[in-house]
SERO-4910 file (N, C-alpha, C, O; in steps of 0.05 Angstrom, whole numbers):
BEGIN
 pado doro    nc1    nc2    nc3   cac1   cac2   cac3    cc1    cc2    cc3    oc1    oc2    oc3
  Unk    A   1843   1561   1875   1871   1569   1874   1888   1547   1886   1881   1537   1907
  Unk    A   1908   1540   1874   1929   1518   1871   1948   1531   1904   1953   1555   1907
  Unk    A   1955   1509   1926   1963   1526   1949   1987   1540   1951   1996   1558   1965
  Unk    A   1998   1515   1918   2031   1534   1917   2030   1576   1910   2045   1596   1910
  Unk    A   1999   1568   1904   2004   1603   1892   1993   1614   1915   1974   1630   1913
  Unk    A   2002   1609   1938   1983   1627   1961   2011   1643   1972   2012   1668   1974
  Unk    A   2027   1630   1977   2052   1650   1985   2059   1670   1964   2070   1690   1972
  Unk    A   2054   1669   1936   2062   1687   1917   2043   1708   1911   2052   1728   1900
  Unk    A   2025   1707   1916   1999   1733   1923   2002   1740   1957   2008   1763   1964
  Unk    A   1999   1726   1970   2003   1744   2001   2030   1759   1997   2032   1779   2011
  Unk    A   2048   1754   1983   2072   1778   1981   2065   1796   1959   2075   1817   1966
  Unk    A   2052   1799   1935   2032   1812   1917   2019   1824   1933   2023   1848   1932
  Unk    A   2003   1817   1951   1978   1841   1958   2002   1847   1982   1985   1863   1974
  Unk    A   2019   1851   2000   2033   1858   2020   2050   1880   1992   2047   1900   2006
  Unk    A   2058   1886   1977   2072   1901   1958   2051   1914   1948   2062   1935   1943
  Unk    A   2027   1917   1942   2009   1923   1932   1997   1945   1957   1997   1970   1955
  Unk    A   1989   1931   1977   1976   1952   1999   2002   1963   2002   1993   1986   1998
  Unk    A   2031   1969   2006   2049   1995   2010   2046   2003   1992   2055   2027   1994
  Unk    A   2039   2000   1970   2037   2018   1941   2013   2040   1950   2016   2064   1954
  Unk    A   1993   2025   1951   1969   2043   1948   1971   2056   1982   1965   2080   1983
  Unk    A   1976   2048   2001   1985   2061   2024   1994   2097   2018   1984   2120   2022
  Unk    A   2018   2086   2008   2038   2109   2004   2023   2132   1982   2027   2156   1983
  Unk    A   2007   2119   1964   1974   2138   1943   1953   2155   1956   1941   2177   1955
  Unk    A   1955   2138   1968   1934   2146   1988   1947   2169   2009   1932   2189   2013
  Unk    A   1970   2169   2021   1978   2184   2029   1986   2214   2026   1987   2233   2040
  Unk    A   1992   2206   1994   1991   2232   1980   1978   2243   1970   1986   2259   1953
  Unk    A   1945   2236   1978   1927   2243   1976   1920   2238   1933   1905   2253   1921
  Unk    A   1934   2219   1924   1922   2210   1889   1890   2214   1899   1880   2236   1900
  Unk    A   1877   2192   1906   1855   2204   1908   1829   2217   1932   1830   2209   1956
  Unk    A   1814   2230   1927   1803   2253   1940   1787   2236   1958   1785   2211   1956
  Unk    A   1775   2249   1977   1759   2232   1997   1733   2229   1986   1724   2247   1971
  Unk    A   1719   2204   1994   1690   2189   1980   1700   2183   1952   1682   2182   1936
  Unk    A   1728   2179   1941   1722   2174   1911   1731   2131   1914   1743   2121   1933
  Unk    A   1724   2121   1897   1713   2092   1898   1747   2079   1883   1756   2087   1862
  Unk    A   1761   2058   1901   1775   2043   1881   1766   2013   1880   1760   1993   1894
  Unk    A   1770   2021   1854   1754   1999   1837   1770   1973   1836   1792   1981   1828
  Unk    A   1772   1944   1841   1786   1930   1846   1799   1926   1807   1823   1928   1801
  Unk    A   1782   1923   1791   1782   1919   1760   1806   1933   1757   1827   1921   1758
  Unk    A   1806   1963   1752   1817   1979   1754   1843   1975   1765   1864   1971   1752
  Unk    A   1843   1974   1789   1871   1973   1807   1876   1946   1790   1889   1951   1769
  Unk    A   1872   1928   1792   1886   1889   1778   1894   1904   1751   1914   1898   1738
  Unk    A   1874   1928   1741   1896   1926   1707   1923   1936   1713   1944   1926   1705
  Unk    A   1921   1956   1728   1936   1988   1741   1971   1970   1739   1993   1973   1728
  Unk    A   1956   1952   1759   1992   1940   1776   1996   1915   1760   2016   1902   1767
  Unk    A   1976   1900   1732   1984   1877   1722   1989   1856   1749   2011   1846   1755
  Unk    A   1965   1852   1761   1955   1831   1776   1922   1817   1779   1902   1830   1774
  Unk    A   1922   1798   1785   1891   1790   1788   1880   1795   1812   1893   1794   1833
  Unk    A   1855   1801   1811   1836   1815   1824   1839   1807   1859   1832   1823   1877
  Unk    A   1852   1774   1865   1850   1767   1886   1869   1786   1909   1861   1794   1931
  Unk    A   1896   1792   1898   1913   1807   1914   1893   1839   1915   1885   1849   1937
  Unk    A   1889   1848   1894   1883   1867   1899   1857   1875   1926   1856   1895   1939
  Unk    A   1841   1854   1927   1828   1853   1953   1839   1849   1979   1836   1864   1999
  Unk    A   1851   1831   1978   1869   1829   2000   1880   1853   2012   1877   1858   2036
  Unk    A   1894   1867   1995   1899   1895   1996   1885   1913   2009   1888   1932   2025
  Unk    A   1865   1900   1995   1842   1931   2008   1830   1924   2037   1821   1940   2054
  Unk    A   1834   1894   2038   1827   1890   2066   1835   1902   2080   1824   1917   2096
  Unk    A   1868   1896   2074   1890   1904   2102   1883   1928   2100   1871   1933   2121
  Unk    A   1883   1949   2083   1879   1985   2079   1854   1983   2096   1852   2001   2113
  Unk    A   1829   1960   2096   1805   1978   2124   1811   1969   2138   1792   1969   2155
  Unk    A   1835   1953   2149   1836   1945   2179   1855   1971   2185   1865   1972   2208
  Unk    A   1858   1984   2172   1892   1991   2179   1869   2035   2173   1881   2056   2172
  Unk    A   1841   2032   2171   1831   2058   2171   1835   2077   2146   1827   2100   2145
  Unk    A   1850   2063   2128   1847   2082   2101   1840   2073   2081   1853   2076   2060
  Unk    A   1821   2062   2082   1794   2050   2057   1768   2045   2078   1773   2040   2101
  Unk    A   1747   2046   2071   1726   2039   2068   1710   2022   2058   1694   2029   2041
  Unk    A   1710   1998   2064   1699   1977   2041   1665   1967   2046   1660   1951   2064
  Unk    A   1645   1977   2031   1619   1977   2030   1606   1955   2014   1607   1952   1989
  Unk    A   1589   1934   2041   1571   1904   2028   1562   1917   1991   1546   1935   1989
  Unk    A   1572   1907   1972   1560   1905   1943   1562   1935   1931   1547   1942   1913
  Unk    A   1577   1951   1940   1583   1977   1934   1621   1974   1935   1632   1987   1917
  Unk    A   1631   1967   1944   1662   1968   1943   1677   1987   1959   1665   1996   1978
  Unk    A   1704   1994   1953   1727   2003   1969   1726   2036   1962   1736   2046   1941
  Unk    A   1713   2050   1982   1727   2078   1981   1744   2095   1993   1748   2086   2015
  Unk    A   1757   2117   1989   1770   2136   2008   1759   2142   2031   1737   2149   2023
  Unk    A   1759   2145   2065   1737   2144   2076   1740   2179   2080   1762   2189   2075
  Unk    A   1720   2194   2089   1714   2224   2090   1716   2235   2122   1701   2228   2139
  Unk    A   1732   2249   2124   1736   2250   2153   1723   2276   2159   1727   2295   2143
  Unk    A   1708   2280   2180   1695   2302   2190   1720   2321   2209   1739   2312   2222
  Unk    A   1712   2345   2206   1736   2359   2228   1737   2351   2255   1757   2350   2269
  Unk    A   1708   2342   2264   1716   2336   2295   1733   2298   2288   1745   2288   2307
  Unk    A   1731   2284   2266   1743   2270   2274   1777   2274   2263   1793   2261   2275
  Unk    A   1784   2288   2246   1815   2305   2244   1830   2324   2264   1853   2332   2264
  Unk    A   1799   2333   2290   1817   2342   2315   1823   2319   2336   1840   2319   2353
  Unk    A   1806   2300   2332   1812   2273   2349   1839   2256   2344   1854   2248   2361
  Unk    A   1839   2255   2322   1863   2245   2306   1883   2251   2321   1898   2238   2336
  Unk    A   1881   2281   2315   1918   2302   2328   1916   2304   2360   1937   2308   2372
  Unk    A   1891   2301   2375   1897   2302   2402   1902   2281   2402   1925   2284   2407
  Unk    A   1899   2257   2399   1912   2232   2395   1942   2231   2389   1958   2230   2408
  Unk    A   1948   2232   2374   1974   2245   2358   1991   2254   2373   2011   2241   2378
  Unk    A   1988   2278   2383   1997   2296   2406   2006   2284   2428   2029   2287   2438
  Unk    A   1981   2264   2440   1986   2246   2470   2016   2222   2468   2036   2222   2482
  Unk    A   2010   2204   2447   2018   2182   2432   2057   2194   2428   2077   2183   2437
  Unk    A   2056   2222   2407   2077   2219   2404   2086   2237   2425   2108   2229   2432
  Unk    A   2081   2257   2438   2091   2266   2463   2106   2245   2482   2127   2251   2493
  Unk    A   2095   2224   2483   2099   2213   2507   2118   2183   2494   2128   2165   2507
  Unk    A   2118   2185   2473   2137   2168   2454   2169   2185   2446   2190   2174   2440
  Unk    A   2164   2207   2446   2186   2229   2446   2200   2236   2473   2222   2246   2475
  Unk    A   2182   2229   2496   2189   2232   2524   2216   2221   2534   2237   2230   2544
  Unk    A   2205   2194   2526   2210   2170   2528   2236   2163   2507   2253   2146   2514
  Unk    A   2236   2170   2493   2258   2164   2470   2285   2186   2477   2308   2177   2472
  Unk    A   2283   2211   2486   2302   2239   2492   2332   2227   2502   2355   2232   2495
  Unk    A   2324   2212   2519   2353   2197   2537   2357   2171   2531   2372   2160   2547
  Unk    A   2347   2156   2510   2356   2138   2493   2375   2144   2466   2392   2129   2458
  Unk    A   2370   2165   2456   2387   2179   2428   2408   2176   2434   2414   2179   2458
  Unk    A   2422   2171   2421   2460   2170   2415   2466   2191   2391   2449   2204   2378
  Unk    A   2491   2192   2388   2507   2209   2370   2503   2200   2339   2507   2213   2319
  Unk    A   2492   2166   2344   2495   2164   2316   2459   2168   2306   2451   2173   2283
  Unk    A   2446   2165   2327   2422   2166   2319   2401   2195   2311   2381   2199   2298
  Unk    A   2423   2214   2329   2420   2243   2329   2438   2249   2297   2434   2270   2284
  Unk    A   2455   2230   2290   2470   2238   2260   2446   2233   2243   2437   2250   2228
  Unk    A   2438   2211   2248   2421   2205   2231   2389   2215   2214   2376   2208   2195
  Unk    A   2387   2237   2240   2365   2256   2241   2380   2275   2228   2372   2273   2205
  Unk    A   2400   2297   2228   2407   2308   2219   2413   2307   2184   2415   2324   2166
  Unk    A   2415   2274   2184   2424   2279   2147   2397   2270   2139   2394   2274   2115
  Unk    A   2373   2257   2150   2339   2256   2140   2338   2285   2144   2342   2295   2122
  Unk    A   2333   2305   2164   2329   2333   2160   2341   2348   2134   2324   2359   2120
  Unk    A   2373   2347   2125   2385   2359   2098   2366   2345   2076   2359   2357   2056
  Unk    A   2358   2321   2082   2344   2303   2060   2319   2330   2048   2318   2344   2028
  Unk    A   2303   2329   2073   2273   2346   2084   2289   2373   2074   2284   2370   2050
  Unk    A   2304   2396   2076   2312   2421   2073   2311   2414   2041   2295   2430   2030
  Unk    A   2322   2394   2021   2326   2410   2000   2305   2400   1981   2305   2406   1958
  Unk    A   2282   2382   1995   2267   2369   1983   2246   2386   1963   2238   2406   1974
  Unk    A   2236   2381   1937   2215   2402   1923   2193   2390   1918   2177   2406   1908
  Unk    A   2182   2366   1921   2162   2355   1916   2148   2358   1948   2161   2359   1969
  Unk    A   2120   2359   1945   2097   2352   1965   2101   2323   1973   2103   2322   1997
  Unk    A   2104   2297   1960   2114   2273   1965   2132   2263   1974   2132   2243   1987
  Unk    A   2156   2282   1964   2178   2275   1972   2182   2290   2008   2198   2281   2024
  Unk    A   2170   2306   2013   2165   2328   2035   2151   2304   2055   2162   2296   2076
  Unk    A   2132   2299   2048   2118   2278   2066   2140   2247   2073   2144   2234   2094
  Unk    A   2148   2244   2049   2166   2211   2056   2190   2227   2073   2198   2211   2090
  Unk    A   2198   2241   2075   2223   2253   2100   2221   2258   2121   2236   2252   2140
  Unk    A   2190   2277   2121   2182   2278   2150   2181   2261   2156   2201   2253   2168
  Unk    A   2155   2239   2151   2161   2209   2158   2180   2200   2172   2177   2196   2197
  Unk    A   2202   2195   2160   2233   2187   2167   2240   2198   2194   2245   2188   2215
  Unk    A   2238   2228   2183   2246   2236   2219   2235   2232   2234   2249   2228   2254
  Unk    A   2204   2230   2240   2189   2234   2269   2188   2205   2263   2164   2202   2269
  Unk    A   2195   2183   2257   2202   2151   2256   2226   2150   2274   2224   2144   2297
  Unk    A   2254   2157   2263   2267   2163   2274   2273   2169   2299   2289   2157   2312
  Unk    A   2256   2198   2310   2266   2213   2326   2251   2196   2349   2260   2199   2372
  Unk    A   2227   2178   2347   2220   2164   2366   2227   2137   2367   2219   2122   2385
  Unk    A   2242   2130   2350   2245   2099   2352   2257   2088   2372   2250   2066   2381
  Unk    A   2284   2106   2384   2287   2095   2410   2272   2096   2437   2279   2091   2460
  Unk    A   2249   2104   2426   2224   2095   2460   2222   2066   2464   2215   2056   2485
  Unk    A   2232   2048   2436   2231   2026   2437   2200   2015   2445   2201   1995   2458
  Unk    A   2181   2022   2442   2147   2020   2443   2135   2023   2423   2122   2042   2414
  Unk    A   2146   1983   2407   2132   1987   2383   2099   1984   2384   2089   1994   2364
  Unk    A   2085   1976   2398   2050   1993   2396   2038   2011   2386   2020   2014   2370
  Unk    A   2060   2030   2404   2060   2056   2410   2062   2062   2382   2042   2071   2370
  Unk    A   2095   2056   2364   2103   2064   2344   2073   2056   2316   2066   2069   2297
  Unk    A   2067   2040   2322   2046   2025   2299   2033   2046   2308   2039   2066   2295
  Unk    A   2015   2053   2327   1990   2068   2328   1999   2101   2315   1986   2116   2300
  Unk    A   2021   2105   2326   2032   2132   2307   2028   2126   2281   2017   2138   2263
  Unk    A   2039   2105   2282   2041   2116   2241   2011   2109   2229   2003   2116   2207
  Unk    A   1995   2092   2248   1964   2083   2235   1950   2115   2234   1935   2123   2217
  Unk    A   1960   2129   2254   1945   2157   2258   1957   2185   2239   1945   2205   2231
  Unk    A   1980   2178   2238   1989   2196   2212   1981   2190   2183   1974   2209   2169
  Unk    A   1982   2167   2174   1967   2160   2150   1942   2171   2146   1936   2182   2125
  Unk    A   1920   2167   2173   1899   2172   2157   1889   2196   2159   1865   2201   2158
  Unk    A   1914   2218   2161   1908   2240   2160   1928   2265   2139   1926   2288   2131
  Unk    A   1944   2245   2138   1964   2252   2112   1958   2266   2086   1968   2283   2071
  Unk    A   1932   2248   2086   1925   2256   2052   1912   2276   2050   1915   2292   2031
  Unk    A   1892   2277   2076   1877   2306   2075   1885   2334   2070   1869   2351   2061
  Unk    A   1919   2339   2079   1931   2357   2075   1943   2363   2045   1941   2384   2032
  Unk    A   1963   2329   2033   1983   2332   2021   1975   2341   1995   1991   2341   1977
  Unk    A   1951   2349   1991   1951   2360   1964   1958   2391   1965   1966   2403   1945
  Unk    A   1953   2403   1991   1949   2431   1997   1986   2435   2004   1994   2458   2005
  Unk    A   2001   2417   2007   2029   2431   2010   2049   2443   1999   2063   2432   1982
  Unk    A   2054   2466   2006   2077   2479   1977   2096   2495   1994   2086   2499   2016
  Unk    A   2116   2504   1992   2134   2518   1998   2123   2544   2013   2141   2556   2025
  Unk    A   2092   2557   2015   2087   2574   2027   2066   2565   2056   2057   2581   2074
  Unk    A   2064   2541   2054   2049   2512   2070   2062   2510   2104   2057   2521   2125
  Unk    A   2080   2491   2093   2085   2479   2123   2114   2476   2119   2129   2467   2137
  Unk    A   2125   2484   2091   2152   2474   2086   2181   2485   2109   2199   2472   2120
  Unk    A   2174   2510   2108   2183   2526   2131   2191   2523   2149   2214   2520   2158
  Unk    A   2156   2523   2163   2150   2511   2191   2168   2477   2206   2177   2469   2228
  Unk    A   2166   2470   2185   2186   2446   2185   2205   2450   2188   2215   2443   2209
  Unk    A   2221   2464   2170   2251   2461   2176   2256   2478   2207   2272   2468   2223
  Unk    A   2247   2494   2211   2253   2508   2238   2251   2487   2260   2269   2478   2274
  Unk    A   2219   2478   2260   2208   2469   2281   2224   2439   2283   2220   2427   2303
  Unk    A   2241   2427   2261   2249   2399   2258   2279   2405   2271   2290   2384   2279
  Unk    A   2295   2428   2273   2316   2439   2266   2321   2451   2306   2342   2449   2320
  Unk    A   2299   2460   2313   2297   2465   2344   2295   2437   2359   2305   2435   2381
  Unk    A   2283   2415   2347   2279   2390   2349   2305   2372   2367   2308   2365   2391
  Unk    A   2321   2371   2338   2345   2359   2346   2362   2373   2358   2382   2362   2367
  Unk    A   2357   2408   2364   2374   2418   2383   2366   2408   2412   2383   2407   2431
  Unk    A   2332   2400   2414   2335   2392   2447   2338   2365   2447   2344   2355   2468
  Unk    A   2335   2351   2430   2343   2321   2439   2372   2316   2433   2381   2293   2436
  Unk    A   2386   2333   2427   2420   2335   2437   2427   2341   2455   2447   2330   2465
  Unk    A   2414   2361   2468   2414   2373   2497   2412   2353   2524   2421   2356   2546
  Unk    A   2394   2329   2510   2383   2317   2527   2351   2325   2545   2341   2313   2564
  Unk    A   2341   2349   2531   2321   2367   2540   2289   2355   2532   2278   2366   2513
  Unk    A   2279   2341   2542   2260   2317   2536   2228   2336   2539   2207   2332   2526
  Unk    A   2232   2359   2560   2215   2371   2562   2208   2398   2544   2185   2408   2542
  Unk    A   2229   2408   2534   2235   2428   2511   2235   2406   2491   2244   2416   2471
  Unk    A   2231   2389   2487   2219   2377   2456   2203   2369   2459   2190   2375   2439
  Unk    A   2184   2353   2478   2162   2356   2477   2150   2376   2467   2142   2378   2444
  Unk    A   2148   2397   2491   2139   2425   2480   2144   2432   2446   2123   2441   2437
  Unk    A   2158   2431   2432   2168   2439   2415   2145   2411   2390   2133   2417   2369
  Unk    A   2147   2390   2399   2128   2371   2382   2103   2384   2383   2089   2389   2363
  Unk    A   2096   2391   2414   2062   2395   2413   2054   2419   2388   2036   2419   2372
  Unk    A   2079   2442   2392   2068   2467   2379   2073   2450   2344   2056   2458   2328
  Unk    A   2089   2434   2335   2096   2426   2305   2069   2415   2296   2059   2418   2274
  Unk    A   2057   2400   2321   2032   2380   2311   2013   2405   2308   2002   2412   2287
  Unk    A   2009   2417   2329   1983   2439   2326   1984   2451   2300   1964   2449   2286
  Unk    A   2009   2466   2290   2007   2473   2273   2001   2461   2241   1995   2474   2221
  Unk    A   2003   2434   2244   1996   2412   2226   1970   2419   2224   1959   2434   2208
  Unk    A   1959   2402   2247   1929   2407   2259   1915   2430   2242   1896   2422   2228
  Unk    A   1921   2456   2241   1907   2474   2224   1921   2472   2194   1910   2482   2175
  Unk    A   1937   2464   2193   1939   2454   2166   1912   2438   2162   1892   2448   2154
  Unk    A   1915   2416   2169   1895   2398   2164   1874   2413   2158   1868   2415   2134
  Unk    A   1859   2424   2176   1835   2431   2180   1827   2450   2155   1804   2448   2146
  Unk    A   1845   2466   2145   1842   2491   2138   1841   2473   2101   1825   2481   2084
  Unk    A   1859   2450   2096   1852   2433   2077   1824   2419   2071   1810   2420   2051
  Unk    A   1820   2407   2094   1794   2400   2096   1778   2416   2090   1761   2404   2076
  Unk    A   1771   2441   2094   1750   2458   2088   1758   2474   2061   1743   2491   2050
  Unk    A   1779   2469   2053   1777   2471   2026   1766   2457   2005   1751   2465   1988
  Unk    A   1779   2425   2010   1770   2408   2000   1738   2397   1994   1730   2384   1975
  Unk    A   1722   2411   2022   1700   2407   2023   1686   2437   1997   1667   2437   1981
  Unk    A   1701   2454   2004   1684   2473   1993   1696   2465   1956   1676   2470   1942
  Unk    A   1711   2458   1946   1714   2450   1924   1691   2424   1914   1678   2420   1893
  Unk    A   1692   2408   1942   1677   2380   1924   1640   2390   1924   1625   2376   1911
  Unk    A   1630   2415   1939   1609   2428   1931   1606   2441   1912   1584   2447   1902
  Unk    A   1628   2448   1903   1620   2467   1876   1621   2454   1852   1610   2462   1832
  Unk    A   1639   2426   1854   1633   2413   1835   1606   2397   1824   1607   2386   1802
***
């Protein structure tokens, strides 16, 4: 490879892994199923090199699997490691939400409010997931602890997908708007300890989302 073409594939596979990131997220495909590099290079009309690259960053980053002479799969998460995840989850953004309560301003609390209207009228499962996103991005960004912030979102991804096939308006859609909606009432308040509280019960309730997906998922991929 010629070195002028090295900057024009490292931005190729950096556009490429948020592609398949954000697939993956929405759970396109199922856990243990294989992406094929062939495949993906026809998919996006690129050559095979970005598309590895890609997949690198996706197993450094915990949402691929890449196996010596076997290739790149979805990796399969066991329940005890989807309750590890969310007590993780829980600790991380608790204390990132702590921390952020008396940093919020008027414009930043506006700005939660019109991502929430976003989230209220949303009808897609995808589109449901890219809002939440937004807000609990948002609602912690002023902890100003970007670590912190990377390890959140490395831990929401790889648990994203397990659910997002199972979400619908009788799901978690709900539960959201209330629990997102009590949210920005205490971090207007200034009430750091009433939103905490109020995150832990939003995640738990995820948490059995999850779980209750997972064991669907599992009992589907047995019968097939």
């Amino acid at each position: 490879m010629l070195p002028q073409e090295r900057p024009h594939e490292r931005t190729t596979a950096l556009a490429l892994a948020a592609a398949l990131r954000g697939q993956l997220s929405e759970g396109r495909w199922a856990p243990g199923a294989a992406l094929r590099q062939a495949e993906l290079a026809a998919e996006f009309g690129v050559s095979r090199i970005p598309v590895r690259e890609a997949l690198n960053q996706l197993q450094a980053e915990g949402l691929v699997v890449i196996e010596p002479n076997r290739g790149a799969f979805v990796p399969r998460h066991s329940p005890g490691e989807v309750d590890e995840i969310f007590d993780l989850r829980i600790s991380l953004e608790g204390d990132a939400l702590r921390r952020a309560v008396p940093q919020h301003t008027p414009a930043t609390i506006r700005r939660l409010e019109a991502i929430q209207r976003e989230l209220d009228h949303a009808t897609l499962p995808a589109d449901w997931l890219r809002h939440d996103r937004d807000f609990h991005e948002t609602l912690y960004a002023p902890c100003g602890r970007r670590r912190t912030l990377d390890l959140i979102a490395g831990l929401r991804r790889a648990v994203e997908r397990v659910y997002a096939a199972r979400l619908s308006p009788e799901s978690r859609r709900e539960g959201w708007h209330d629990d997102h909606h009590w949210l920005i009432e205490a971090v207007r308040n200034g009430d750091a300890e009433r939103a905490v509280a109020l995150l832990r019960a939003h995640l738990e309730a995820t948490r059995r989302l999850a779980l209750s997906s997972l064991a669907l998922n599992s009992l589907e991929s047995d019968k097939a």
